[in-house]
PDB file as gemmi writes it, atoms N, CA and C in Angstrom:
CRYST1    1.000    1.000    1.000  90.00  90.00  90.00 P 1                      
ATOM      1  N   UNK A   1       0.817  -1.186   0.000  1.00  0.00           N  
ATOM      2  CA  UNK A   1       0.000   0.000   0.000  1.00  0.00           C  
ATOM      3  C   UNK A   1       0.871   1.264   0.000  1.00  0.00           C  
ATOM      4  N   UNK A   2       2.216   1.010   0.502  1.00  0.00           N  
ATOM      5  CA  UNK A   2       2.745   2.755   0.556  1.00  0.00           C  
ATOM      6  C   UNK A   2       3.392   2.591  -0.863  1.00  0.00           C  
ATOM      7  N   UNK A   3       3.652   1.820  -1.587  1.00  0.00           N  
ATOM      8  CA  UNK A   3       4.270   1.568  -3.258  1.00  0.00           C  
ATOM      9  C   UNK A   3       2.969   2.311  -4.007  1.00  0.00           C  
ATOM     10  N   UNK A   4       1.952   1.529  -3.780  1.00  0.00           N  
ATOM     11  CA  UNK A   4       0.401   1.700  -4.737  1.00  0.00           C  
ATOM     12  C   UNK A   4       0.200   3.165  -4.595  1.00  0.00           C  
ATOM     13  N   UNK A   5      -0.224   3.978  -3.622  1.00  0.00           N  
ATOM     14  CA  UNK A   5      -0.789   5.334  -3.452  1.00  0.00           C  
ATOM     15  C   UNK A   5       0.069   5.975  -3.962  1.00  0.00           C  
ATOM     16  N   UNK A   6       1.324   6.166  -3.844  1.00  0.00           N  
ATOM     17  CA  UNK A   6       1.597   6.995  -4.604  1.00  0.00           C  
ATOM     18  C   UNK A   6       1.790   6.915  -6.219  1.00  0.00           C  
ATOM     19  N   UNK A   7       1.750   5.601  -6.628  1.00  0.00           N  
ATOM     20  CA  UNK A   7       2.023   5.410  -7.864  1.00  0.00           C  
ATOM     21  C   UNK A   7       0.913   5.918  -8.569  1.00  0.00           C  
ATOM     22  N   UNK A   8      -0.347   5.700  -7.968  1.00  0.00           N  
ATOM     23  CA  UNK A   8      -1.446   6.296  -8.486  1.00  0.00           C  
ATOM     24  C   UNK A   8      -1.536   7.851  -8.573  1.00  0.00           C  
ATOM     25  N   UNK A   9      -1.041   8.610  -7.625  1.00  0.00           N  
ATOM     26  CA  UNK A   9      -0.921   9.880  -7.081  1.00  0.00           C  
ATOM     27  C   UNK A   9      -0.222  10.768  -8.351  1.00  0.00           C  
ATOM     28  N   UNK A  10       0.600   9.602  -9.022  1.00  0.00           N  
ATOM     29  CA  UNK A  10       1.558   9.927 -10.094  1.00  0.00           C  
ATOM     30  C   UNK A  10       0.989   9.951 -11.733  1.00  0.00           C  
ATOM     31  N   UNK A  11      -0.119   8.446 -11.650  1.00  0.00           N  
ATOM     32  CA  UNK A  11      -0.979   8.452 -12.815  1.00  0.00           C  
ATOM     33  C   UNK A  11      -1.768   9.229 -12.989  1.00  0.00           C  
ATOM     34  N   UNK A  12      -2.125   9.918 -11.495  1.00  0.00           N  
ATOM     35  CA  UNK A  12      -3.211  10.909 -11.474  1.00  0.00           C  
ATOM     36  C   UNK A  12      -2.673  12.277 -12.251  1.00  0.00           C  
ATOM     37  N   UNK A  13      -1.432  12.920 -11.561  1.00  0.00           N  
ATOM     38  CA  UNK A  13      -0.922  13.834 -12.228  1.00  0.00           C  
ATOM     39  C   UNK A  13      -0.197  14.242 -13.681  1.00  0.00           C  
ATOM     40  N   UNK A  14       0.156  12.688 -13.959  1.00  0.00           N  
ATOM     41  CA  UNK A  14      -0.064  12.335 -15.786  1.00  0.00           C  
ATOM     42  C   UNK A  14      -0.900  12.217 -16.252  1.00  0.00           C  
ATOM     43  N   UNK A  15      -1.949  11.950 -16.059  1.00  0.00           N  
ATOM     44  CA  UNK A  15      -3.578  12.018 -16.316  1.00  0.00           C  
ATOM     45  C   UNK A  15      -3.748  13.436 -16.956  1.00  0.00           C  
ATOM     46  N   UNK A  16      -3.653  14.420 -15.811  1.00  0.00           N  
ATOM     47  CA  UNK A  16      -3.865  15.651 -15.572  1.00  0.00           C  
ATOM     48  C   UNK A  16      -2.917  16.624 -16.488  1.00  0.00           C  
ATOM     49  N   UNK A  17      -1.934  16.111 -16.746  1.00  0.00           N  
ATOM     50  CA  UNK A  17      -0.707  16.793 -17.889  1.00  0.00           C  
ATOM     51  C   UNK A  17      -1.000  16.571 -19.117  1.00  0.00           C  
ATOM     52  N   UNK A  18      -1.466  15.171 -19.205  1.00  0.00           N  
ATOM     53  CA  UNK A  18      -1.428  14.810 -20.671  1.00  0.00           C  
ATOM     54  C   UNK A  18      -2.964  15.241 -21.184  1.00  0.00           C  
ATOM     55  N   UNK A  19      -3.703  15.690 -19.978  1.00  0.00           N  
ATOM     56  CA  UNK A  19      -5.191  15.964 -20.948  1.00  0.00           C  
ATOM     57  C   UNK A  19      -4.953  17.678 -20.782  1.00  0.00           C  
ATOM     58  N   UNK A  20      -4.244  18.298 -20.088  1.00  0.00           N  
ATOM     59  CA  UNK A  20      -3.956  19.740 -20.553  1.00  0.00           C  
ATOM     60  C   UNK A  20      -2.990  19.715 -21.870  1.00  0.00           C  
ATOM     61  N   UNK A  21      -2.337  19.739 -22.629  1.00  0.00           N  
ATOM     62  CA  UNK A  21      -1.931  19.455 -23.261  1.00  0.00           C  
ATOM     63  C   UNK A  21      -3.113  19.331 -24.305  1.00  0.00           C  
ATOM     64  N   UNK A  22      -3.953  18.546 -24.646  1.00  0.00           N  
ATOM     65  CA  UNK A  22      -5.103  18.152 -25.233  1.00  0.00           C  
ATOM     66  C   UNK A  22      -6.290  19.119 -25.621  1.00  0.00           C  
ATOM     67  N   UNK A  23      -5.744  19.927 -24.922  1.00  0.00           N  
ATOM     68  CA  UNK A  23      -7.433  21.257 -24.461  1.00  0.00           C  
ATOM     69  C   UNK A  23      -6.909  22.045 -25.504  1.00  0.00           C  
ATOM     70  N   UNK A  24      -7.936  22.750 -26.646  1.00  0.00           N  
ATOM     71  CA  UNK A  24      -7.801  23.567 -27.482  1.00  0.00           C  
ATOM     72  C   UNK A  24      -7.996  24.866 -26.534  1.00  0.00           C  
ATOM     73  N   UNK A  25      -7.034  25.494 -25.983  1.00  0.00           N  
ATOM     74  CA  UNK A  25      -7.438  26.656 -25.941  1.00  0.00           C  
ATOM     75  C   UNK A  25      -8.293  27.890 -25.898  1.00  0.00           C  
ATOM     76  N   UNK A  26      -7.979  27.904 -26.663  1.00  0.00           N  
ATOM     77  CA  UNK A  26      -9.089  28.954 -27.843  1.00  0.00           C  
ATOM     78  C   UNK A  26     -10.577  28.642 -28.142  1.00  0.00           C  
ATOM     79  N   UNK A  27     -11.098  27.867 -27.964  1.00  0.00           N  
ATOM     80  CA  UNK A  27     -12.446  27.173 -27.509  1.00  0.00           C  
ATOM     81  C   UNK A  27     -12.418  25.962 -26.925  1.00  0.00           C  
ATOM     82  N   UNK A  28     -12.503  26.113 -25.073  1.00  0.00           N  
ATOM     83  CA  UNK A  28     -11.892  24.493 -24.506  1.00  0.00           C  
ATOM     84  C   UNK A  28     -13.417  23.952 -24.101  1.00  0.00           C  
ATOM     85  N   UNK A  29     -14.586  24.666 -24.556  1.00  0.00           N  
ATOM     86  CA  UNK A  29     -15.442  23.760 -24.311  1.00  0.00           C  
ATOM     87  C   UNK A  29     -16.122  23.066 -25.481  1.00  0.00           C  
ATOM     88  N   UNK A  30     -15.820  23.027 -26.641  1.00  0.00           N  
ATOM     89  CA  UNK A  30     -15.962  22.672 -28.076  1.00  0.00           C  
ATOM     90  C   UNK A  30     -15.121  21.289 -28.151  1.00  0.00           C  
ATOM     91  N   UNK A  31     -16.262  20.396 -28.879  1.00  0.00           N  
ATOM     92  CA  UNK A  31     -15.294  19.067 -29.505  1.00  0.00           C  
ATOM     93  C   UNK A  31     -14.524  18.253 -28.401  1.00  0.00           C  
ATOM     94  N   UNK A  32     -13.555  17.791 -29.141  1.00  0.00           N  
ATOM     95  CA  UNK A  32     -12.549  16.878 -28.200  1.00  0.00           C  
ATOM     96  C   UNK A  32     -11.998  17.645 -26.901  1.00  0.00           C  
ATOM     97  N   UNK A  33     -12.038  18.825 -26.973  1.00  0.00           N  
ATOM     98  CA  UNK A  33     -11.143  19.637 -25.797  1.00  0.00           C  
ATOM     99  C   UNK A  33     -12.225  19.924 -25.001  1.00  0.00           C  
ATOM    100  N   UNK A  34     -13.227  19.812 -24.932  1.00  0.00           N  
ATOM    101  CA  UNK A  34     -14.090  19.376 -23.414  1.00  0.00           C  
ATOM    102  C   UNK A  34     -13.891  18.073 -22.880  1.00  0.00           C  
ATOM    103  N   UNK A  35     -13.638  17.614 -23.332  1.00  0.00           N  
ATOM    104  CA  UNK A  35     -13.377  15.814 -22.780  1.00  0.00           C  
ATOM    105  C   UNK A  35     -11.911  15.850 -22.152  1.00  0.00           C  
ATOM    106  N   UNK A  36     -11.240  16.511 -22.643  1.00  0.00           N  
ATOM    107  CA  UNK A  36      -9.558  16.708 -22.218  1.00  0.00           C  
ATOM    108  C   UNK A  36     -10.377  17.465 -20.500  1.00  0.00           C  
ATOM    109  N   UNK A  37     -11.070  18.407 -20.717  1.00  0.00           N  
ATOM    110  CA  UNK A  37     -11.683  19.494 -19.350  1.00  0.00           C  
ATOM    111  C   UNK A  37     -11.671  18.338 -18.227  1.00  0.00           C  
ATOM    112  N   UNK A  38     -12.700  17.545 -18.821  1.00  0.00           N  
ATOM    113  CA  UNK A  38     -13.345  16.900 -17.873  1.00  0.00           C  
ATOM    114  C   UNK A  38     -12.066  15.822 -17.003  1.00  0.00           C  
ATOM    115  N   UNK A  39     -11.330  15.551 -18.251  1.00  0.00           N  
ATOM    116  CA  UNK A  39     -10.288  14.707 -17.841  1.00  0.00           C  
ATOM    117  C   UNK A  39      -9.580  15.220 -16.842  1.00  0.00           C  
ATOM    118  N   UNK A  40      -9.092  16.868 -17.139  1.00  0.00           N  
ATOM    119  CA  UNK A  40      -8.191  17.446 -16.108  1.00  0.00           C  
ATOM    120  C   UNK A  40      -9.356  17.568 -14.859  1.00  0.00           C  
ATOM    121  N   UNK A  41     -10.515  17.703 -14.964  1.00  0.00           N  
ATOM    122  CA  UNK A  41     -11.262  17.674 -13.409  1.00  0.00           C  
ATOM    123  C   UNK A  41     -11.283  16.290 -12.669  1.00  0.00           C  
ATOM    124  N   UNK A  42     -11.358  15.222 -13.389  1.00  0.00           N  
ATOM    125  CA  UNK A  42     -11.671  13.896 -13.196  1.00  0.00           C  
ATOM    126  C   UNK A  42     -10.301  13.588 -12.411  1.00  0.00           C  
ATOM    127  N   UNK A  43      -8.799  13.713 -12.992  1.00  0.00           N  
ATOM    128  CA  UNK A  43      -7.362  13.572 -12.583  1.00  0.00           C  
ATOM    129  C   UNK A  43      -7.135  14.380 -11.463  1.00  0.00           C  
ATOM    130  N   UNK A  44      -7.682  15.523 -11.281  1.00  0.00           N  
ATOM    131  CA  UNK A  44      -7.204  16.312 -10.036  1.00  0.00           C  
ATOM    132  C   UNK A  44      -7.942  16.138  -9.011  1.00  0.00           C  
ATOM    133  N   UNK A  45      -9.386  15.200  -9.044  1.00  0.00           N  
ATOM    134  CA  UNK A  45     -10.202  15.016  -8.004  1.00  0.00           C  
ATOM    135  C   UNK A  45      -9.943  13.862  -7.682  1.00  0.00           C  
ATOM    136  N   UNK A  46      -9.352  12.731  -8.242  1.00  0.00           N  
ATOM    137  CA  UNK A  46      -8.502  11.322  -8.239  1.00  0.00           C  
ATOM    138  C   UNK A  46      -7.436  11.835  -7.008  1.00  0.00           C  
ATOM    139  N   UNK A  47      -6.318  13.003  -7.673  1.00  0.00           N  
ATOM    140  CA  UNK A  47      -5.237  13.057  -6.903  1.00  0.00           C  
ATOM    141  C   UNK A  47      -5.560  13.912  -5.412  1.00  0.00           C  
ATOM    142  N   UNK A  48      -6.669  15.007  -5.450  1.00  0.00           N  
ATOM    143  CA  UNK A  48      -6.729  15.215  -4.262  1.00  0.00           C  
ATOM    144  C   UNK A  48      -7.437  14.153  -3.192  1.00  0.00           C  
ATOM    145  N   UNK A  49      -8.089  12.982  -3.993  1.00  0.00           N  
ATOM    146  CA  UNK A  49      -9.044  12.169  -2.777  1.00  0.00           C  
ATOM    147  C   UNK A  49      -7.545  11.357  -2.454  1.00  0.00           C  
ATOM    148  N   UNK A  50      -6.259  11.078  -3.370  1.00  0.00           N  
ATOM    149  CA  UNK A  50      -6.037   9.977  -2.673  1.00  0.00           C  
ATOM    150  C   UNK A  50      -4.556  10.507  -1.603  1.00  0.00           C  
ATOM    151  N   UNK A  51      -4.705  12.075  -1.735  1.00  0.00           N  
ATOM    152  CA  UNK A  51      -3.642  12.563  -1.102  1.00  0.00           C  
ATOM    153  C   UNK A  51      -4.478  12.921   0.696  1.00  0.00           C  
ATOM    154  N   UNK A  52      -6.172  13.432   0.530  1.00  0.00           N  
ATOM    155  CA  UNK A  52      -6.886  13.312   1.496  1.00  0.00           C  
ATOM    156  C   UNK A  52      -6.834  11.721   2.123  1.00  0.00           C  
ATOM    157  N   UNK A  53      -6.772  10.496   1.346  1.00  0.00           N  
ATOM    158  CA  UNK A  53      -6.891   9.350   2.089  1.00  0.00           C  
ATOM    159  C   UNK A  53      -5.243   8.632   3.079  1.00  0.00           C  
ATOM    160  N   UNK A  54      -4.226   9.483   2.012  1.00  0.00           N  
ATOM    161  CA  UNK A  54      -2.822   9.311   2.873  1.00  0.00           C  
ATOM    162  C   UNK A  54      -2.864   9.840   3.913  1.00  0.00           C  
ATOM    163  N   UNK A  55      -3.489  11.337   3.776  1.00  0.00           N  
ATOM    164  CA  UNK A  55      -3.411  12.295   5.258  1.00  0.00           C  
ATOM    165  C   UNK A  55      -3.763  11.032   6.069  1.00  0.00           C  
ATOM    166  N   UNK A  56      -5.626  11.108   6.077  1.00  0.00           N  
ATOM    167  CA  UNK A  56      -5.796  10.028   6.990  1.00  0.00           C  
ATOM    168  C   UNK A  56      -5.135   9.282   7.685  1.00  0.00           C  
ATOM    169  N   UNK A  57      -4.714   8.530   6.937  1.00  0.00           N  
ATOM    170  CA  UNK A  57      -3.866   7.123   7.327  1.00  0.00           C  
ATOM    171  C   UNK A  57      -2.867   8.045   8.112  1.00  0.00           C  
ATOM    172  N   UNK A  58      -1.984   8.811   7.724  1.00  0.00           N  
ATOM    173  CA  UNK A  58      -0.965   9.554   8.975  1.00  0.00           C  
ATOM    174  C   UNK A  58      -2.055   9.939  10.160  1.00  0.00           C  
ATOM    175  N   UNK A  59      -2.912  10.279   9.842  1.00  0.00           N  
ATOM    176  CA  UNK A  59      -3.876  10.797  11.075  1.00  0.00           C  
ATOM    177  C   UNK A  59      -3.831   9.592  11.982  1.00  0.00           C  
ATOM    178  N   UNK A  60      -4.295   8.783  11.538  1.00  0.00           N  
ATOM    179  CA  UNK A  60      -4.632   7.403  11.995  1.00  0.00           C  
ATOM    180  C   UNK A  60      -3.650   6.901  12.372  1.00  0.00           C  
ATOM    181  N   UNK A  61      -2.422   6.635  12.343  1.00  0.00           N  
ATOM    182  CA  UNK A  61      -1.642   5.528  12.733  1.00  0.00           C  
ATOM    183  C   UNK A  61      -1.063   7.036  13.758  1.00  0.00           C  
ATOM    184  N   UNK A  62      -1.089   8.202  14.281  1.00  0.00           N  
ATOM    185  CA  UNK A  62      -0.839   8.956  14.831  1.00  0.00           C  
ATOM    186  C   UNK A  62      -1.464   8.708  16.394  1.00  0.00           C  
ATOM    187  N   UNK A  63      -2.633   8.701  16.012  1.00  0.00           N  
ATOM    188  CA  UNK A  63      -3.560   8.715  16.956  1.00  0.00           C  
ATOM    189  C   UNK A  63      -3.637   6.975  17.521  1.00  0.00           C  
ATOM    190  N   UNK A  64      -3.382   6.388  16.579  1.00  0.00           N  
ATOM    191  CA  UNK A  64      -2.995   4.632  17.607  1.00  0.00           C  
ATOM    192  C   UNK A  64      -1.374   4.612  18.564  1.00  0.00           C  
ATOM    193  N   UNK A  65      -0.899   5.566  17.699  1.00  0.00           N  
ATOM    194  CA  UNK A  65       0.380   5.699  18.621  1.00  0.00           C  
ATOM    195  C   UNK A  65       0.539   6.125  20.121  1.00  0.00           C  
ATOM    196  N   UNK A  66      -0.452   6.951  20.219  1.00  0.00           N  
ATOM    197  CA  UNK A  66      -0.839   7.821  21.310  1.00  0.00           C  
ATOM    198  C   UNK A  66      -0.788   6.769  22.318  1.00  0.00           C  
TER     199      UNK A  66                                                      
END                                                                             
């Protein structure tokens, strides 16, 4: 599990690069470059849930320490 989260943490933020990259600019809610949008919302809500679920876990094994 500490290999996996971040590896994902990483697909998430290549996710998120490679569909900016993708976005026309100049009209990003037109055609293929809304789907790139959604992608960069979809990748950054991936990487913030699984950086919120690491906190946790530090929360957690904090508070068993106690």
């Amino acid at each position: 599990m500490k290999i996996l989260l971040p590896l994902f943490m990483i697909l998430a933020l290549a996710g998120c690069v490679f569909n900016l990259t993708q976005i026309d600019w100049a009209d990003p809610l037109a055609g293929k470059s809304s789907v790139a949008v959604i992608g960069v919302m979809a990748s950054a809500s991936a990487f913030l849930l699984l950086l919120i679920l690491i906190l946790s876990k530090r929360i957690a094994q904090k508070m068993k320490n106690r």
